[in-house]
C-alpha positions in Angstrom: 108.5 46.3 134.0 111.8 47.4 135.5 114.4 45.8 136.9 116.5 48.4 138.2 115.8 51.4 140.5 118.1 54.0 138.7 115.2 53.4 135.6 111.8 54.2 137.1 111.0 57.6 136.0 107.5 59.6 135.6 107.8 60.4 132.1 104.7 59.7 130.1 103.9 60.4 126.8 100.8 59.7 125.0 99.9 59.5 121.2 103.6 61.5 120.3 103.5 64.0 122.6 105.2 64.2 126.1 102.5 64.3 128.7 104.4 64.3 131.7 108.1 65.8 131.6 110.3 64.2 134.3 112.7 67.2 135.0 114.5 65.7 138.2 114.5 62.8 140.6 116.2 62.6 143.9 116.6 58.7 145.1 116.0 58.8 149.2 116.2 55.0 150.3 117.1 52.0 148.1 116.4 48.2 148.1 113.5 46.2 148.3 111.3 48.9 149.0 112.5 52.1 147.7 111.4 56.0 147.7 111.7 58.8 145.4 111.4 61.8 144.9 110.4 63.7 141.5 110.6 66.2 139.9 108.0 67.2 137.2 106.2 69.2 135.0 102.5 68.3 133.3 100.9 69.2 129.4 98.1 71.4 129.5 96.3 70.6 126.9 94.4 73.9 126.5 97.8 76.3 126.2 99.5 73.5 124.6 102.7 74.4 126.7 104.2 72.5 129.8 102.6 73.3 133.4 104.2 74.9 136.4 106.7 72.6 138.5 105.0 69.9 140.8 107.0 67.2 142.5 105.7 63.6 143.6 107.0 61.5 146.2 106.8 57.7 145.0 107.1 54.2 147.3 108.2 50.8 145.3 108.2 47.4 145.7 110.4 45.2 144.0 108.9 41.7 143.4 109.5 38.7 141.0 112.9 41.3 139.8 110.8 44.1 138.7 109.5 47.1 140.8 105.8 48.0 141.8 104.7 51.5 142.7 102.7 51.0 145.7 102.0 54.4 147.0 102.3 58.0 145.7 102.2 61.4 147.2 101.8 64.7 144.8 102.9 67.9 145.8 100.8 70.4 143.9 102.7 73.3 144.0 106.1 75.2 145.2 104.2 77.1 148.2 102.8 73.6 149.5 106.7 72.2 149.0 108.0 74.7 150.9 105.4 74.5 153.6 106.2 70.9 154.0 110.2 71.7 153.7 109.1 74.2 156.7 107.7 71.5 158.8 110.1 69.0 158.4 112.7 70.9 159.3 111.3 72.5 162.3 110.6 69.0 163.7 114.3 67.5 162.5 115.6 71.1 164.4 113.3 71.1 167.5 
């Protein structure tokens, strides 16, 4: 479990190989619930090489001194990134 918020990270690795490759993280709100954003990069097992860049928007909880992830949001690819980038701003502008 983890205790501090600086430490959760989507890096995975299964039976000696890296499965998920955490390449970034951006920390948007902090405390008792916090959110963060990732940066990341999958194994494809059939090329044997790391995927194209994704990003994953994560919600925690912390309880009993360790934190939960309670939600999760993936971002599949750079085109749907900047789509929602897009969006957001027009709304924050208009």
């Amino acid at each position: 479990m983890v205790e501090n918020v600086d430490d959760l990270t989507v890096n995975y690795e299964e039976g000696g190989i890296t499965t998920v490759e955490e390449l970034d993280k951006a920390i948007l709100t902090r405390g008792t619930w916090t959110t963060i954003l990732f940066k990341y990069r999958e194994f494809d097992a059939k090329t044997q090489e790391m995927g194209k860049v994704k990003f994953t928007l994560r919600r925690y909880q912390k309880r009993s001194g360790s934190y939960r992830q309670q939600a999760k949001f993936n971002i599949s690819s750079e085109d749907q990134a900047r789509a929602i980038v897009e969006t957001l701003a027009g709304w924050l502008d208009g």
